[in-house]
C-alpha positions as CSV (number, residue, x, y, z in Angstrom):
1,X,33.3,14.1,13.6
2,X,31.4,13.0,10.4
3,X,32.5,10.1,7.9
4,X,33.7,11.2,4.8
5,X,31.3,9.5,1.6
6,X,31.6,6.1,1.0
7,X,30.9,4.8,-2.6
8,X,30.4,1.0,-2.6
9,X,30.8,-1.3,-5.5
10,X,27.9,-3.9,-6.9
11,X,29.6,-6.4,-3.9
12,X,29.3,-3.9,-1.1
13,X,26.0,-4.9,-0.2
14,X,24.2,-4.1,3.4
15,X,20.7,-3.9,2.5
16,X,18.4,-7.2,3.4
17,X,16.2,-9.3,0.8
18,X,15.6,-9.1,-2.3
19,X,15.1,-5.9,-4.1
20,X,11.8,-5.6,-5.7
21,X,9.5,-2.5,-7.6
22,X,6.2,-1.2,-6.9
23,X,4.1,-0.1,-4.5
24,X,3.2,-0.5,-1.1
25,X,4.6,-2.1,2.3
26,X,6.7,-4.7,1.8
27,X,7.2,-8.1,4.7
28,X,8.9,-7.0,7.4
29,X,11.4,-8.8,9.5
30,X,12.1,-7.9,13.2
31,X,14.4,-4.7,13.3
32,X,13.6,-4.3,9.0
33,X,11.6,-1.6,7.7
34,X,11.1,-2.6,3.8
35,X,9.3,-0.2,1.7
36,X,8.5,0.6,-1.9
37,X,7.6,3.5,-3.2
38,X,5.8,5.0,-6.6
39,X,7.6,7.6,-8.7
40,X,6.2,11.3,-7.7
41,X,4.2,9.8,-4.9
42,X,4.8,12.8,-2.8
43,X,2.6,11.7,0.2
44,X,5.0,8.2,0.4
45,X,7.8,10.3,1.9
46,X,5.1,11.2,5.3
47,X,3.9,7.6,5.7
48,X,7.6,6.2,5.2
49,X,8.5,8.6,8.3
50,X,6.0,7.2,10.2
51,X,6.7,3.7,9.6
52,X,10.7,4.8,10.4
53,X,9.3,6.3,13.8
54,X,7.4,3.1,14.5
55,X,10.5,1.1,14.0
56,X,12.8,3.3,15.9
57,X,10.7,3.9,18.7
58,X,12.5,1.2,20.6
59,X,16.0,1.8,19.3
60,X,16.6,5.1,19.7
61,X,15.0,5.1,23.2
62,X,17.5,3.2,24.4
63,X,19.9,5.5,22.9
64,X,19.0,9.2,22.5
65,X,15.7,10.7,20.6
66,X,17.3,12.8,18.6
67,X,19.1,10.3,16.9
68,X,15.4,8.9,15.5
69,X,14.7,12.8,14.6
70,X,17.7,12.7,12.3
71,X,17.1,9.0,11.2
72,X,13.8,10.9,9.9
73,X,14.5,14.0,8.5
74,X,17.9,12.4,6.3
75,X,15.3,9.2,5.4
76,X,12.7,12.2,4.3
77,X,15.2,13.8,2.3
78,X,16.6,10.9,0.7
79,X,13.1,9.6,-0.2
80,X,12.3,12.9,-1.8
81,X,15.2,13.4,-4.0
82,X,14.9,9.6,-5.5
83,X,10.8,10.4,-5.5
84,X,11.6,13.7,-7.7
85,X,14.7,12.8,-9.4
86,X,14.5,9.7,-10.4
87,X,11.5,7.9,-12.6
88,X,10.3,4.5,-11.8
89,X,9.9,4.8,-7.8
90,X,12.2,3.7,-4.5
91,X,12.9,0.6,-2.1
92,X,13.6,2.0,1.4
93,X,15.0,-0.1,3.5
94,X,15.9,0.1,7.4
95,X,18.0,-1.6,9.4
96,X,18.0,-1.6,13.1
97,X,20.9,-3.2,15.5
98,X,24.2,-1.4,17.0
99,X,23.4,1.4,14.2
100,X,20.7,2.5,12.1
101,X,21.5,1.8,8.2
102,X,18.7,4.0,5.6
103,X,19.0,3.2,2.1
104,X,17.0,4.4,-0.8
105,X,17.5,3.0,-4.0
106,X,16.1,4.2,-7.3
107,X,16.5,2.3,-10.4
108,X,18.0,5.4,-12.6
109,X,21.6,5.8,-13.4
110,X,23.4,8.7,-12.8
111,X,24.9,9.8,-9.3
112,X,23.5,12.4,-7.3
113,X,26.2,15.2,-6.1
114,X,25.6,17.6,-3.2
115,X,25.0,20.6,-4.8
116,X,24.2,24.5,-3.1
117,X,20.9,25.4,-2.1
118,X,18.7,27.0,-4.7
119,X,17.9,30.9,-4.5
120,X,13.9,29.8,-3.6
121,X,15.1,27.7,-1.0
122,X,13.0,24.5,-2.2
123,X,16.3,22.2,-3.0
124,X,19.3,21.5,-3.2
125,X,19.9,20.7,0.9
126,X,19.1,16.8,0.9
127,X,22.6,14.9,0.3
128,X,24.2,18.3,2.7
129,X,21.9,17.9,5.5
130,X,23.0,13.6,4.9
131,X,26.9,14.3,4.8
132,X,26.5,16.3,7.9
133,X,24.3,14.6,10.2
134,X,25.1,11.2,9.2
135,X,27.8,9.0,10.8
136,X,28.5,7.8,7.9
137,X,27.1,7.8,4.3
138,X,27.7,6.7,0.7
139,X,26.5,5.7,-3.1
140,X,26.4,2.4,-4.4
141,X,26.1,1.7,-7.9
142,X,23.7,-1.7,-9.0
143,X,23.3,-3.0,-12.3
144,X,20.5,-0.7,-13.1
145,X,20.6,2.3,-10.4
146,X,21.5,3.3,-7.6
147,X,21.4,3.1,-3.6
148,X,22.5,6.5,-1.4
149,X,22.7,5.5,2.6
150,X,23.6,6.6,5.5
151,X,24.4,5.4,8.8
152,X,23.6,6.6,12.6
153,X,24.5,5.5,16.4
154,X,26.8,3.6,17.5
155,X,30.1,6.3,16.8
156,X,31.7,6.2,12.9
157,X,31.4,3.4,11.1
């Protein structure tokens, strides 16, 4: 059974290193996936998944594949809703150990809400595909924006 949302205050923190803007790939440390990305740069969302793959490829063998399929499908939708919703670009980070932590963070206030799918079919899926294939998710609030995360392996958090 899922976890319910978490919201997280300012001291909540799980993310690792400073937080930074712009673009491009950030250091990595062993089991870290770092990443900024530029607002609307749509083709950031592809190379972020493949740089998730690359860090999961050992993890989630030792677990179960599909659980790197999901890490990259909720990563891909959080990445596009701060990349479209949110000006001023996203950090990604990735954590690796007993579970997988994602978090995006945008640097706009105002909290996102799962909402029902649009009548095209082009949004409004992202945070329900995350509440219901995550172990656990949530939305931390910073000084200036926001983080959403979510959380796989390893059973509820």
């Amino acid at each position: 059974m899922r976890q319910p949302v978490r919201r997280e205050g300012r001291d909540g923190r799980h993310g690792a290193g400073e937080e930074t803007r712009g673009g491009g790939i950030a250091a990595r440390a062993p089991g870290v996936l770092r990443r900024t990305v530029r607002h609307a740069d749509l083709r950031a969302v592809g190379e972020v998944r493949r740089e998730l793959r690359q860090l999961l490829s050992h993890w989630a063998g030792q677990r179960n594949g599909e659980v790197a399929e999901v890490a990259t499908l909720l990563t891909s939708e959080l990445v596009t809703n701060a990349l479209v919703h949110a000006e001023g670009g996203a950090l990604v980070t990735a954590t690796v150990g007993d579970r997988l932590r994602v978090e995006v963070r945008d640097f706009v206030s105002g909290r996102p809400e799962p909402r029902a799918a649009t009548t095209d079919g082009t949004s409004g899926r992202g945070l329900l595909l995350v509440r219901s294939l995550a172990d656990a998710w949530g939305i931390r609030s910073h000084g200036v924006g926001k983080s959403v995360w979510f959380e796989l392996g390893g059973g509820p958090a």
